[in-house]
VMD Tcl script that builds the backbone (N, CA, C; Angstrom):
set m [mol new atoms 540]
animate dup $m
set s [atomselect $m all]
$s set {name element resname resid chain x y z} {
  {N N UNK 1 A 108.361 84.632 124.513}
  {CA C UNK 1 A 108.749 85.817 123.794}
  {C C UNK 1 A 107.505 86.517 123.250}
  {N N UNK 2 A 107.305 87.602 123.571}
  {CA C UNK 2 A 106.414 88.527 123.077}
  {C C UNK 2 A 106.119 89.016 121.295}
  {N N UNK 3 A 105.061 88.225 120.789}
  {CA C UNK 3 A 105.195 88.659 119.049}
  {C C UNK 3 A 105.025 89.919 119.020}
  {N N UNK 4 A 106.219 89.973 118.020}
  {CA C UNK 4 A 106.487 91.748 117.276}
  {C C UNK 4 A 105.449 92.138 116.340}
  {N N UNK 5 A 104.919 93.181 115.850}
  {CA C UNK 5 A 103.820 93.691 115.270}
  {C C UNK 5 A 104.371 93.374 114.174}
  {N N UNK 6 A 105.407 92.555 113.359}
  {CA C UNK 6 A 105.088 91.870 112.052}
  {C C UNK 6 A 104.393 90.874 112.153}
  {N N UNK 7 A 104.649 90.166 113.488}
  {CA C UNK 7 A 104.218 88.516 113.267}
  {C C UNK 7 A 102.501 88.791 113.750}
  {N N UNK 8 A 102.266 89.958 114.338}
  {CA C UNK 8 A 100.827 90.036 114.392}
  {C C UNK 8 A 100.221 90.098 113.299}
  {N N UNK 9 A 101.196 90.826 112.831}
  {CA C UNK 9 A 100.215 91.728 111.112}
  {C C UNK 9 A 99.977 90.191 110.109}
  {N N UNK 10 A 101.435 89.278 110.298}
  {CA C UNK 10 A 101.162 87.953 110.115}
  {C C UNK 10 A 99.520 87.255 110.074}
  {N N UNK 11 A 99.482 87.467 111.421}
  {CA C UNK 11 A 98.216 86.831 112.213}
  {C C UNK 11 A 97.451 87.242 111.306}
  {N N UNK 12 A 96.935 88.720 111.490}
  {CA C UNK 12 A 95.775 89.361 110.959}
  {C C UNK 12 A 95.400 89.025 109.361}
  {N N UNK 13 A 96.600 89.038 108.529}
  {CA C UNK 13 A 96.659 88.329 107.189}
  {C C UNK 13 A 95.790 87.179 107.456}
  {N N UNK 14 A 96.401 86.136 108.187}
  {CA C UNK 14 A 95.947 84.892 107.922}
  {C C UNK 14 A 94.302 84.893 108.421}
  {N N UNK 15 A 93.910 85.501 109.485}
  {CA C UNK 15 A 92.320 85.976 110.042}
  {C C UNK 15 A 91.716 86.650 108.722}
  {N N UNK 16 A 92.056 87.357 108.018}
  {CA C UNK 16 A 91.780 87.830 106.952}
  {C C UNK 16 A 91.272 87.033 105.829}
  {N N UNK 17 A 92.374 86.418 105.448}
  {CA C UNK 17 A 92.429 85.570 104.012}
  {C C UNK 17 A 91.443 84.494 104.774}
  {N N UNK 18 A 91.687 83.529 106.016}
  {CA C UNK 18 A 90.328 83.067 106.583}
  {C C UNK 18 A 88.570 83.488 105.791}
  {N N UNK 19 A 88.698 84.707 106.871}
  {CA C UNK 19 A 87.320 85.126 106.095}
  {C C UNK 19 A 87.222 85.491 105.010}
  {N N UNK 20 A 87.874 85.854 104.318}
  {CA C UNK 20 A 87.743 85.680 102.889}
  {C C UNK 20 A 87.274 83.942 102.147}
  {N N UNK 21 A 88.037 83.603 102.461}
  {CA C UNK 21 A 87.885 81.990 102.144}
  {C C UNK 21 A 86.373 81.375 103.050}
  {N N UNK 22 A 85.594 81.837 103.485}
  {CA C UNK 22 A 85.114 81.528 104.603}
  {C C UNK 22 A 83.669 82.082 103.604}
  {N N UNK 23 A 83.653 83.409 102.825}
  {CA C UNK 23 A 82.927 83.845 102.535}
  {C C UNK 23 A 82.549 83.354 100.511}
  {N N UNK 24 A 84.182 83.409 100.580}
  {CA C UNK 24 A 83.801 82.986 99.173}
  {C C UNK 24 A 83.271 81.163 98.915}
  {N N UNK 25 A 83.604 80.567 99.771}
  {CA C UNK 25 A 83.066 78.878 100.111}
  {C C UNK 25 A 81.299 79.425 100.248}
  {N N UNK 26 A 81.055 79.796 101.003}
  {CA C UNK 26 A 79.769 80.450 101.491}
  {C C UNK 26 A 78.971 80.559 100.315}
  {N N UNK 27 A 79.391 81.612 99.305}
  {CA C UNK 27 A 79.137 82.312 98.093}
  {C C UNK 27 A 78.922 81.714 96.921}
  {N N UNK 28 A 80.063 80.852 97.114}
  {CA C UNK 28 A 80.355 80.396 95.634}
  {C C UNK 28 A 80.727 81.428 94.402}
  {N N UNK 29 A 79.468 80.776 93.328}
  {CA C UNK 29 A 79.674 81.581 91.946}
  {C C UNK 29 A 78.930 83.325 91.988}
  {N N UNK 30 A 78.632 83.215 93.674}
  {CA C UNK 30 A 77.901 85.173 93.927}
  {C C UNK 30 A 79.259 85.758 93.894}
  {N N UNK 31 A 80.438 84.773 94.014}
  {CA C UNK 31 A 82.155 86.052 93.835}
  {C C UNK 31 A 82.406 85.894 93.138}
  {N N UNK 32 A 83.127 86.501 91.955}
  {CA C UNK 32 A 83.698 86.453 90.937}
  {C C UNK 32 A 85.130 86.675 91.172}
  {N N UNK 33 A 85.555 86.645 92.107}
  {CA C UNK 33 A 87.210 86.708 92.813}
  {C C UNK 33 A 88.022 85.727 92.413}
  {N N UNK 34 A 88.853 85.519 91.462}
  {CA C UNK 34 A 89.426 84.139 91.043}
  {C C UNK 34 A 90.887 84.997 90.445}
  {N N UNK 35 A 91.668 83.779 90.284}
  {CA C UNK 35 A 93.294 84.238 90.428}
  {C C UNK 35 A 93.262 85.017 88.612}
  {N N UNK 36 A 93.638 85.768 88.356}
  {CA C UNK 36 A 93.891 86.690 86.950}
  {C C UNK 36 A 92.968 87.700 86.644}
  {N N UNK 37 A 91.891 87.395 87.943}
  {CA C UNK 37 A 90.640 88.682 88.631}
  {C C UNK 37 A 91.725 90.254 88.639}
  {N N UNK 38 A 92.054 91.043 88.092}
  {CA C UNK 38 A 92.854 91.954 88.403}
  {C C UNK 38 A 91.871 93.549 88.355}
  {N N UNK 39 A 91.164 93.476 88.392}
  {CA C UNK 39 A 90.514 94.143 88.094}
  {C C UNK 39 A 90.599 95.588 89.442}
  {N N UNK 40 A 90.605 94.771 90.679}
  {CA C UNK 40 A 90.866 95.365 92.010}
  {C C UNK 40 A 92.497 96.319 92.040}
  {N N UNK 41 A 93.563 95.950 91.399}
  {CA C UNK 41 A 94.720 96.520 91.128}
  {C C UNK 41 A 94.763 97.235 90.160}
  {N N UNK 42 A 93.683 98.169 89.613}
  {CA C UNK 42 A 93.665 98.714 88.599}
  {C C UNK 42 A 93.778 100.000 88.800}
  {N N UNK 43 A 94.619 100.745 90.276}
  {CA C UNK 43 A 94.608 101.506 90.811}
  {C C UNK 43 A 96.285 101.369 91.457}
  {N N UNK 44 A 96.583 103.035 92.528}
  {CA C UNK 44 A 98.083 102.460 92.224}
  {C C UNK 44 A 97.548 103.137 94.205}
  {N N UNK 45 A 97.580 102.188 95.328}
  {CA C UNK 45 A 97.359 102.223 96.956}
  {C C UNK 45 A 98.675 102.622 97.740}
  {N N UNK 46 A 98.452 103.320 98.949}
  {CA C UNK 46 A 99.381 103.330 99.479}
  {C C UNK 46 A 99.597 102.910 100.563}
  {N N UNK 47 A 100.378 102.667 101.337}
  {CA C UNK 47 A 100.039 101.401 102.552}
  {C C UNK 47 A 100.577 102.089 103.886}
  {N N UNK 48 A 100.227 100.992 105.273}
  {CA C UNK 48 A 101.039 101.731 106.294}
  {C C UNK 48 A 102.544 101.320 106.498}
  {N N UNK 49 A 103.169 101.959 107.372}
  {CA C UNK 49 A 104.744 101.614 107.448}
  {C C UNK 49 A 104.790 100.092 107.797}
  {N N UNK 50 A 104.155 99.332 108.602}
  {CA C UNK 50 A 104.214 97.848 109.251}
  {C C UNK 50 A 104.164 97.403 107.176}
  {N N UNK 51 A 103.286 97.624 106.875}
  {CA C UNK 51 A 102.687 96.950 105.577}
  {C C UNK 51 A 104.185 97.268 104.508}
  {N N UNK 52 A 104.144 98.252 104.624}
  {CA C UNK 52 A 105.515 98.119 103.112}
  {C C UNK 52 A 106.956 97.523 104.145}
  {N N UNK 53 A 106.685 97.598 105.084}
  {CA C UNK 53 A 108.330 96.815 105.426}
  {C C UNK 53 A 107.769 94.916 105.505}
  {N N UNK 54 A 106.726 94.824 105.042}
  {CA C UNK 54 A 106.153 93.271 105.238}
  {C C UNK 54 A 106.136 92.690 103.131}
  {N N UNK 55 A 105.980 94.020 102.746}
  {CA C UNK 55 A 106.518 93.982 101.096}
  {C C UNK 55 A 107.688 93.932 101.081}
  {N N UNK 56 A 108.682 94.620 101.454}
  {CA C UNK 56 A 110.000 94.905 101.229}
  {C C UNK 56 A 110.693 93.711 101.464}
  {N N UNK 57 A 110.361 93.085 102.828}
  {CA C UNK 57 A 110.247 91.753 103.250}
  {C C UNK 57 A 110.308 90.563 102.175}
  {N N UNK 58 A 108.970 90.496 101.619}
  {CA C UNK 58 A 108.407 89.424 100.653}
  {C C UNK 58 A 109.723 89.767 99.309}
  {N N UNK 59 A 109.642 90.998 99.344}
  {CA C UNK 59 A 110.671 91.188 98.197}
  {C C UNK 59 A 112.146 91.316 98.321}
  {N N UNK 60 A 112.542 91.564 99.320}
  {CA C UNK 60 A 113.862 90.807 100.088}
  {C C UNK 60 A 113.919 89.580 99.444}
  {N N UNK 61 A 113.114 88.499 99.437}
  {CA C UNK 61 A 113.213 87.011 99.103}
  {C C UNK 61 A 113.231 86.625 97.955}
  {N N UNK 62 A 112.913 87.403 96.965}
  {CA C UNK 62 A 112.354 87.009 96.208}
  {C C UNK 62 A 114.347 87.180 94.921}
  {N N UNK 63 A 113.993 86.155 93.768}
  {CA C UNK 63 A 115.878 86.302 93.081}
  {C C UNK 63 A 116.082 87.888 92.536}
  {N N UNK 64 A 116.908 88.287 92.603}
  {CA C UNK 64 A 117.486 89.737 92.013}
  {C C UNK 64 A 116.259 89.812 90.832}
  {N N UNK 65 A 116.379 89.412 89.743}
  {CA C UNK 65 A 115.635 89.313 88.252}
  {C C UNK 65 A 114.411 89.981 88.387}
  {N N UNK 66 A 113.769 89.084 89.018}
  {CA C UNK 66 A 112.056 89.408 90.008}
  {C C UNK 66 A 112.318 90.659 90.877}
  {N N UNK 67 A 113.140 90.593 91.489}
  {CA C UNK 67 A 113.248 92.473 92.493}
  {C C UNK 67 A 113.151 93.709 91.301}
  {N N UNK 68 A 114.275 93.589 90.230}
  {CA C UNK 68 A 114.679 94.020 89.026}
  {C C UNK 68 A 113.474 94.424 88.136}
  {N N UNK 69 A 112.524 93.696 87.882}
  {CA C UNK 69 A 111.675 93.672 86.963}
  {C C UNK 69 A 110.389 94.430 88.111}
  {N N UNK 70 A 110.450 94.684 89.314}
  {CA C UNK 70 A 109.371 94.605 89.943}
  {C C UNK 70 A 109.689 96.551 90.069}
  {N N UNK 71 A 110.625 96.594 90.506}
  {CA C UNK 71 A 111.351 97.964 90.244}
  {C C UNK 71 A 111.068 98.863 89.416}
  {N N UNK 72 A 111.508 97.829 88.286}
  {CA C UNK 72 A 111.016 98.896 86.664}
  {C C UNK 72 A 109.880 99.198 86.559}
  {N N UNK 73 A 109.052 98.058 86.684}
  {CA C UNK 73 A 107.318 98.456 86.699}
  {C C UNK 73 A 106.768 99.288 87.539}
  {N N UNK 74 A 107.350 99.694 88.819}
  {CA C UNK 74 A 107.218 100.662 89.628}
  {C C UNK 74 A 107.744 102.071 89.219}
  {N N UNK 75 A 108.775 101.884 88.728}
  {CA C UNK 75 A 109.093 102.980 88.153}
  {C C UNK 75 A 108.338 104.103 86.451}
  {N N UNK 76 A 108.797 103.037 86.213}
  {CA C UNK 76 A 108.076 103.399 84.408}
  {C C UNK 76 A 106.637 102.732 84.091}
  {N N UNK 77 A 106.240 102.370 84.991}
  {CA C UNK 77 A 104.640 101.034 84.762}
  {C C UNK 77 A 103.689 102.287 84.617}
  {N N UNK 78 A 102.622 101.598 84.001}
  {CA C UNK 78 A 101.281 102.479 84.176}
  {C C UNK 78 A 101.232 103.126 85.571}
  {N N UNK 79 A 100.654 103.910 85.636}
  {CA C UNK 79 A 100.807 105.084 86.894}
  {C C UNK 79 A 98.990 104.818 87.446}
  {N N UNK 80 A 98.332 104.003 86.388}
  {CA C UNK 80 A 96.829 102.962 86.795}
  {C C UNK 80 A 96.864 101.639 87.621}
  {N N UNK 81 A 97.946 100.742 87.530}
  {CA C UNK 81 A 98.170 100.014 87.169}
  {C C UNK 81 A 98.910 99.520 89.150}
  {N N UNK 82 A 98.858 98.870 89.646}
  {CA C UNK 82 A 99.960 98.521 91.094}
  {C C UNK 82 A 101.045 97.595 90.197}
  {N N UNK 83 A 102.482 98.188 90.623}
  {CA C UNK 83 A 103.468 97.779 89.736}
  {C C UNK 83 A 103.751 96.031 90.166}
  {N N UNK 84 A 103.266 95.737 91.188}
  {CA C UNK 84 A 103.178 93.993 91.780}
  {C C UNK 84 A 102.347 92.988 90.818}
  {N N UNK 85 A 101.512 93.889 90.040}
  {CA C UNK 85 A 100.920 93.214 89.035}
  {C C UNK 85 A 101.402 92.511 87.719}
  {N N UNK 86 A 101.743 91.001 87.761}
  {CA C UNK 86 A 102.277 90.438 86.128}
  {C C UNK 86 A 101.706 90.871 85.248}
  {N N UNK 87 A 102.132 90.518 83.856}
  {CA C UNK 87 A 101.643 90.568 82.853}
  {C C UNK 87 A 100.213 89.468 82.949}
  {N N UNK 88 A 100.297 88.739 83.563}
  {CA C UNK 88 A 99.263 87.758 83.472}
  {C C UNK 88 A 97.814 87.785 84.597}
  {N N UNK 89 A 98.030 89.491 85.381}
  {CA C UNK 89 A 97.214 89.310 86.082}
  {C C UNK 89 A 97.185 89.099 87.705}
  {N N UNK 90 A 98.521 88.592 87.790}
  {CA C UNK 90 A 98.808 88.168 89.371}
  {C C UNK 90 A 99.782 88.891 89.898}
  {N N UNK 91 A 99.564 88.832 91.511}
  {CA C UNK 91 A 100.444 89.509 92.750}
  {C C UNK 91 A 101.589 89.151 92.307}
  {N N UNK 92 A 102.992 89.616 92.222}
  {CA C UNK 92 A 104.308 88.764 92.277}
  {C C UNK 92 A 104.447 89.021 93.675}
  {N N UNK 93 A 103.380 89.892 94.706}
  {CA C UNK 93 A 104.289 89.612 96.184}
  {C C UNK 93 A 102.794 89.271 96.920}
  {N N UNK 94 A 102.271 87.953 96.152}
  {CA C UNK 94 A 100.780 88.196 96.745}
  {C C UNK 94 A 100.749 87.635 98.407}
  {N N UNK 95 A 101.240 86.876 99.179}
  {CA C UNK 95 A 101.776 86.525 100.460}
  {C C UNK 95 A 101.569 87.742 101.254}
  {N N UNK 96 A 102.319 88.806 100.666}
  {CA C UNK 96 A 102.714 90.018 101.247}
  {C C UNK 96 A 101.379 90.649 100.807}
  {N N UNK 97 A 100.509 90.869 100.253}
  {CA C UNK 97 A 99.907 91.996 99.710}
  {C C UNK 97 A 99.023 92.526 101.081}
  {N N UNK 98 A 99.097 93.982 100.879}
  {CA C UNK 98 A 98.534 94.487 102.337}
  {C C UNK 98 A 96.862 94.157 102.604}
  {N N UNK 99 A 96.267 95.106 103.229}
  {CA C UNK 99 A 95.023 94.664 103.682}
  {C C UNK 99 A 94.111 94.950 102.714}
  {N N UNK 100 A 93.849 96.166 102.258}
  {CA C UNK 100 A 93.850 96.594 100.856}
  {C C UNK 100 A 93.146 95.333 99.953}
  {N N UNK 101 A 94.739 94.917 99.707}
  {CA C UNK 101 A 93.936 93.914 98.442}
  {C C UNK 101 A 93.566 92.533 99.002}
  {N N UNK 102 A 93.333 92.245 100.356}
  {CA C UNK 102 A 93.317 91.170 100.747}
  {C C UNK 102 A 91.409 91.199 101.384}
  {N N UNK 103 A 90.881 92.382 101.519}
  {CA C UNK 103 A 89.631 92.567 101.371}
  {C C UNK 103 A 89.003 93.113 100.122}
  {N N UNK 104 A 89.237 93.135 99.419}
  {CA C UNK 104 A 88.726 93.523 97.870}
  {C C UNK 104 A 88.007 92.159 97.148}
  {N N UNK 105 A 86.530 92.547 97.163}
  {CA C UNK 105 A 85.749 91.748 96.898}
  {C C UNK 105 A 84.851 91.146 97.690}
  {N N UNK 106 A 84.646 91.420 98.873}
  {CA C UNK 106 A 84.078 91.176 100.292}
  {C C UNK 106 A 82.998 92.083 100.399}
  {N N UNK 107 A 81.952 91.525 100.768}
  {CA C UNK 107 A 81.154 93.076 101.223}
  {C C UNK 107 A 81.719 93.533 102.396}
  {N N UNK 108 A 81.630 94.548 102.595}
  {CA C UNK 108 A 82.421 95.300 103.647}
  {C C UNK 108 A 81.391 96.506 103.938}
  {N N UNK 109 A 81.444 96.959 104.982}
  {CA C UNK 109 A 80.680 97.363 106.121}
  {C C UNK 109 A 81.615 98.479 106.341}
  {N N UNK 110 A 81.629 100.078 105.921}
  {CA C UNK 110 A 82.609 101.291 106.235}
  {C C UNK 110 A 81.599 102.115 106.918}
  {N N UNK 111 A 82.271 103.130 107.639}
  {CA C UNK 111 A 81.106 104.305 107.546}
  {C C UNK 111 A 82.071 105.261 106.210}
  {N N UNK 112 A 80.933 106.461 106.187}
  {CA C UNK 112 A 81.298 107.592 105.106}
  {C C UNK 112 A 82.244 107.886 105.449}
  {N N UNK 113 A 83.098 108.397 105.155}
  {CA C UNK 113 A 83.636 110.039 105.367}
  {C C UNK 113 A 83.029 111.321 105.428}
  {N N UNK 114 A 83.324 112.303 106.572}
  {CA C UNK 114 A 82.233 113.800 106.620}
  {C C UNK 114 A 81.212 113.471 107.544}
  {N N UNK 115 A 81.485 112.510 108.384}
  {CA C UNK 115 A 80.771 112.726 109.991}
  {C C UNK 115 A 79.640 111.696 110.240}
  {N N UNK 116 A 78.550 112.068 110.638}
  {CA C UNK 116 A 77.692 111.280 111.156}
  {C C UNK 116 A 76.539 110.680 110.041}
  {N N UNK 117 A 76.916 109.471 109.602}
  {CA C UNK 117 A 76.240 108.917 108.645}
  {C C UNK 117 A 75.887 107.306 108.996}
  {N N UNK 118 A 74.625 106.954 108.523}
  {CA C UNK 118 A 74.645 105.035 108.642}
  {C C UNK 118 A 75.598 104.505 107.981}
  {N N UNK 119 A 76.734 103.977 108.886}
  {CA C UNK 119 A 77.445 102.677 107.700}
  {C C UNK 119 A 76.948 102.361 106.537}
  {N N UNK 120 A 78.111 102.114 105.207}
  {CA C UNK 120 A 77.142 101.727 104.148}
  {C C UNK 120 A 77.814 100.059 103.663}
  {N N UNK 121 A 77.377 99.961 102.863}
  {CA C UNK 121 A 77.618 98.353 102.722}
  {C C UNK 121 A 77.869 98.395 101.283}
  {N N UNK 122 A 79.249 97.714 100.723}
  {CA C UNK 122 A 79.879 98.058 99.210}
  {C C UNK 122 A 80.056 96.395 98.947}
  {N N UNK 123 A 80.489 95.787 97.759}
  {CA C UNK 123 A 81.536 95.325 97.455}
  {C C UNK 123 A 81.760 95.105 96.150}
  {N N UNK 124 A 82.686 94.754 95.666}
  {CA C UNK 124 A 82.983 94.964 94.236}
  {C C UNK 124 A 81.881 94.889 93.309}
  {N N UNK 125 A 81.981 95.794 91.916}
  {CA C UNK 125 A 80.650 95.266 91.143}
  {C C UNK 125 A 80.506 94.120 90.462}
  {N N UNK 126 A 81.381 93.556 90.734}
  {CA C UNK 126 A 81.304 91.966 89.924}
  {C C UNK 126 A 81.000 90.832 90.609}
  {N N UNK 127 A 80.728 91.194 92.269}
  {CA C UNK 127 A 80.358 90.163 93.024}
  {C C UNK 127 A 78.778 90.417 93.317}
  {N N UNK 128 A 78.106 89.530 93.972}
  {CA C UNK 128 A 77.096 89.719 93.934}
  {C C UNK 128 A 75.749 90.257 93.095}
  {N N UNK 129 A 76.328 90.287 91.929}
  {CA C UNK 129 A 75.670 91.268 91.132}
  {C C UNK 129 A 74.083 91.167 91.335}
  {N N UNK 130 A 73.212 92.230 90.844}
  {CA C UNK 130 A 71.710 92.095 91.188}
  {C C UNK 130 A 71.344 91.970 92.529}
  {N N UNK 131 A 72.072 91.523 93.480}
  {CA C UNK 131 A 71.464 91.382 94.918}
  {C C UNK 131 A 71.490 92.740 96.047}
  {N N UNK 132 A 70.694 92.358 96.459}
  {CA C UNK 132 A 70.415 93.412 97.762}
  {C C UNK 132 A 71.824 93.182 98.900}
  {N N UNK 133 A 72.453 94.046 98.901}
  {CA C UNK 133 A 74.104 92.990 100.285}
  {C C UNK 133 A 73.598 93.481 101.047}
  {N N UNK 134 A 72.132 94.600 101.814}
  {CA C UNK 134 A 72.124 94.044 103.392}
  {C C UNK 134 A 71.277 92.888 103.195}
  {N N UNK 135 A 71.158 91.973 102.467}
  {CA C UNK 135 A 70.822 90.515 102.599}
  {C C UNK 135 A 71.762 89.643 102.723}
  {N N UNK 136 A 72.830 89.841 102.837}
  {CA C UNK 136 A 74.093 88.912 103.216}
  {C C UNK 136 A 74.090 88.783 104.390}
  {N N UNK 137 A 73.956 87.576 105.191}
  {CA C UNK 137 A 74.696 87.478 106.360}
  {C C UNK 137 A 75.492 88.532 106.862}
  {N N UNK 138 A 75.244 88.938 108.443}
  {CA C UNK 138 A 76.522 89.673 108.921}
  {C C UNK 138 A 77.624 89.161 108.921}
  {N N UNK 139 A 77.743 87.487 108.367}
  {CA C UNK 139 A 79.050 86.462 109.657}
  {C C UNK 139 A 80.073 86.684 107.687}
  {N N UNK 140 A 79.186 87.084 106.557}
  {CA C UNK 140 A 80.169 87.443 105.217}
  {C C UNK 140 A 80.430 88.710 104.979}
  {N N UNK 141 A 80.394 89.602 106.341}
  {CA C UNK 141 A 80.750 90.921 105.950}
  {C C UNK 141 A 81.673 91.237 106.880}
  {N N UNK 142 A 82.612 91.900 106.369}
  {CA C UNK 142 A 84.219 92.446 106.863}
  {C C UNK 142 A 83.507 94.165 107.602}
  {N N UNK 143 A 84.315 94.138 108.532}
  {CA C UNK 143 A 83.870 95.526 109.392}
  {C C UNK 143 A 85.005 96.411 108.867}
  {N N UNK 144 A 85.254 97.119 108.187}
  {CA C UNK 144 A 86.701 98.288 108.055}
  {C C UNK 144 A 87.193 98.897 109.239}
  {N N UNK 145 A 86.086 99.565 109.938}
  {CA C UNK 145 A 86.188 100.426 110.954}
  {C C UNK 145 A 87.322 99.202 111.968}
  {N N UNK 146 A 86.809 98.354 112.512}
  {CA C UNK 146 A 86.998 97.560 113.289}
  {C C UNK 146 A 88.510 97.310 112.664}
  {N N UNK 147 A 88.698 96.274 111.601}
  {CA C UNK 147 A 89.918 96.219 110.931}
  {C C UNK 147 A 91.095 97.189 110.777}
  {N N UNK 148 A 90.694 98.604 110.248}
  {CA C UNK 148 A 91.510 99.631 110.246}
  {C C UNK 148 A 91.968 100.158 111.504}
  {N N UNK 149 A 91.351 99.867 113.002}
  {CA C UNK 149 A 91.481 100.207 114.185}
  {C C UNK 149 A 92.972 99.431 114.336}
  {N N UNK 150 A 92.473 97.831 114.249}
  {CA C UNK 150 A 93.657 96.733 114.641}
  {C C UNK 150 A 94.822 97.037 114.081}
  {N N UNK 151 A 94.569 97.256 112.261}
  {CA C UNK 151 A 95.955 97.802 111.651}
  {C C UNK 151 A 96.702 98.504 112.036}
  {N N UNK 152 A 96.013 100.144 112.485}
  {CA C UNK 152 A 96.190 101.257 112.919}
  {C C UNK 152 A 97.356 100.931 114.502}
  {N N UNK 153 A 96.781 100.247 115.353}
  {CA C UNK 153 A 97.560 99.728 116.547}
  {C C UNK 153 A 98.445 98.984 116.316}
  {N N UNK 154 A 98.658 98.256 115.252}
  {CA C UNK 154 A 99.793 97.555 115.048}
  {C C UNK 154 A 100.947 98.404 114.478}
  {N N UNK 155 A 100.372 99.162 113.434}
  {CA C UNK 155 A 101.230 100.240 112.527}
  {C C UNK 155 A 101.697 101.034 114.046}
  {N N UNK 156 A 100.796 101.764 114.916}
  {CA C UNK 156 A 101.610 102.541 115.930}
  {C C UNK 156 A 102.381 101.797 116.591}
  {N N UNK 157 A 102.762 100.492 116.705}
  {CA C UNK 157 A 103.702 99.662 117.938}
  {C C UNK 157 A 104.606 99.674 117.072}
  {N N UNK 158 A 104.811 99.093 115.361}
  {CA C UNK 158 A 105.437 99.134 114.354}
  {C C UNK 158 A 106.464 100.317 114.913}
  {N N UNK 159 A 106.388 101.024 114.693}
  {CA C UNK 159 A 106.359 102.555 114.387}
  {C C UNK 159 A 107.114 102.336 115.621}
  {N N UNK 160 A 106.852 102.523 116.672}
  {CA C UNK 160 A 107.256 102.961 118.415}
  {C C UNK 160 A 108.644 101.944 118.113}
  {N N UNK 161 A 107.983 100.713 117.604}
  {CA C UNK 161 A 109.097 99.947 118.087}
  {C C UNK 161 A 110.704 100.075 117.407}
  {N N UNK 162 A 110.549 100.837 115.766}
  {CA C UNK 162 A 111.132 101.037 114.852}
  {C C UNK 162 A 112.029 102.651 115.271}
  {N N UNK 163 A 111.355 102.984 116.080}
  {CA C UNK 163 A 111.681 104.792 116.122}
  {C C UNK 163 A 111.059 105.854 115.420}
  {N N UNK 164 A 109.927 105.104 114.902}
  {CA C UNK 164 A 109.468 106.091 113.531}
  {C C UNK 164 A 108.431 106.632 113.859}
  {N N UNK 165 A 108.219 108.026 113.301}
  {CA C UNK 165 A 106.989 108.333 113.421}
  {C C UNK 165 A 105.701 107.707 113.178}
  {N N UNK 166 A 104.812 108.268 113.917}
  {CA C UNK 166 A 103.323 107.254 113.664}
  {C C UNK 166 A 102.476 108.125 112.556}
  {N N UNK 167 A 101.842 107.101 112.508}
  {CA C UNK 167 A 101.164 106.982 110.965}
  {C C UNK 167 A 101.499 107.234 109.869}
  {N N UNK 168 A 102.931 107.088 109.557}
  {CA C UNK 168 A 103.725 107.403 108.145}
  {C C UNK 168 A 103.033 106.278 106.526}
  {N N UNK 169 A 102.405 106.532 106.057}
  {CA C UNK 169 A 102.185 105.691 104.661}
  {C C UNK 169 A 103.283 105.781 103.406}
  {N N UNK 170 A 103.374 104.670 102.572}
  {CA C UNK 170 A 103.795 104.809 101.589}
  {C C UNK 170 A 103.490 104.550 100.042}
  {N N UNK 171 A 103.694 104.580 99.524}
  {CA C UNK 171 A 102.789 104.261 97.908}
  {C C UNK 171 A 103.315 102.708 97.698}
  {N N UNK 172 A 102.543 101.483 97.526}
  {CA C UNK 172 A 103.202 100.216 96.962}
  {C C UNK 172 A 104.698 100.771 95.537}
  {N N UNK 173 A 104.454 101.582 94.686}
  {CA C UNK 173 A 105.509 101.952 94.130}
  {C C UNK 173 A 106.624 102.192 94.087}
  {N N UNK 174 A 106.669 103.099 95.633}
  {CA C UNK 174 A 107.818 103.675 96.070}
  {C C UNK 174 A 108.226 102.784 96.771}
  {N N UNK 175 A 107.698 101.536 96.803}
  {CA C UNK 175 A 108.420 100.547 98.048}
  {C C UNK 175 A 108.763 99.684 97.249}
  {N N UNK 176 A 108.340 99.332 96.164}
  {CA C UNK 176 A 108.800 98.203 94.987}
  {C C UNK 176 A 110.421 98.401 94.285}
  {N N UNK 177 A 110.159 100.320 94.185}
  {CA C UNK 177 A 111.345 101.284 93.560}
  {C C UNK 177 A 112.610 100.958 94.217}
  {N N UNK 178 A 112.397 100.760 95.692}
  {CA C UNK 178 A 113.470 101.068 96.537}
  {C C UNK 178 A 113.748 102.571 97.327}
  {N N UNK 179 A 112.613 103.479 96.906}
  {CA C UNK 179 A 112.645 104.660 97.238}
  {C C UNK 179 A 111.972 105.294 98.075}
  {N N UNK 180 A 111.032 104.531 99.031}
  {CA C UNK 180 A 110.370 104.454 99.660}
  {C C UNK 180 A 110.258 103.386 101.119}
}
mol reanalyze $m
mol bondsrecalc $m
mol representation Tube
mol addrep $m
């Protein structure tokens, strides 16, 4: 049987969280990435269609109470704030959380936006601090370009396979709400 572009997007999660784990072992105390780290959700993202039906998913499962409460915070929550965020700091759909927050904290390797520029090299300001990151290894840096390509092809099969138009996004909010 041929895997459906959830169980890829599956895959890619787990290739993901891999190198993540791969980099922060590597690193050590150069990441400051640790569970009540919220600092990265301090913003409110919007995702592709494969990605909020892989939330909707996680939150399908999850008891009424937890859907209920996840809702409200989407609704009435800080408008700073990603409404998936506890009071204590953590994902309530972290399994599910899209790509987004699953590279946050990585050096990562983008080009600009506005055309022909050298790739630049970011990652959070709390990692690495003081260091030079093109001194990082290439094998601890995440490619976007490359990544956002794979997403991008999965989101269009998503999409084809669903009936839906391609490249539709949605706000984590509006998918927590139910309104989205």
């Amino acid at each position: 049987m041929t895997p459906q572009p959830l169980d890829r997007l599956r895959e890619l999660f787990a290739k993901v969280d891999a190198f993540f784990a791969s980099a922060s072992a590597r690193h050590g105390g150069r990441m400051a990435c640790a569970t009540g780290c919220s600092d990265c959700c301090r913003r409110r993202f919007s995702v592709t269609s494969i990605e909020a039906d892989a939330l909707r998913e996680a939150l399908a499962a999850l008891p009424e109470a937890e859907r209920a409460a996840l809702a409200g915070r989407a609704r009435a929550g800080d408008p700073g704030v990603c409404p998936a965020l506890d009071g204590e700091g953590r994902c309530a759909l972290y399994a599910a959380r899209p790509l987004i927050c699953r590279t946050h904290g990585l050096p990562i390797r983008f080009a600009p936006s506005g055309g022909r520029a050298l790739p630049v090299l970011d990652a959070c300001p709390k990692n690495f601090v003081g260091e030079d990151l093109h001194a990082i290894e290439a094998s601890s840096v995440l490619d976007q370009t490359t990544l956002s390509t794979v997403l991008a092809a999965l989101d269009m099969a998503h999409a084809d396979a669903a009936g839906l138009p391609r490249g539709q996004r949605a706000a984590i909010a509006s998918v927590l709400s139910g309104e989205g």
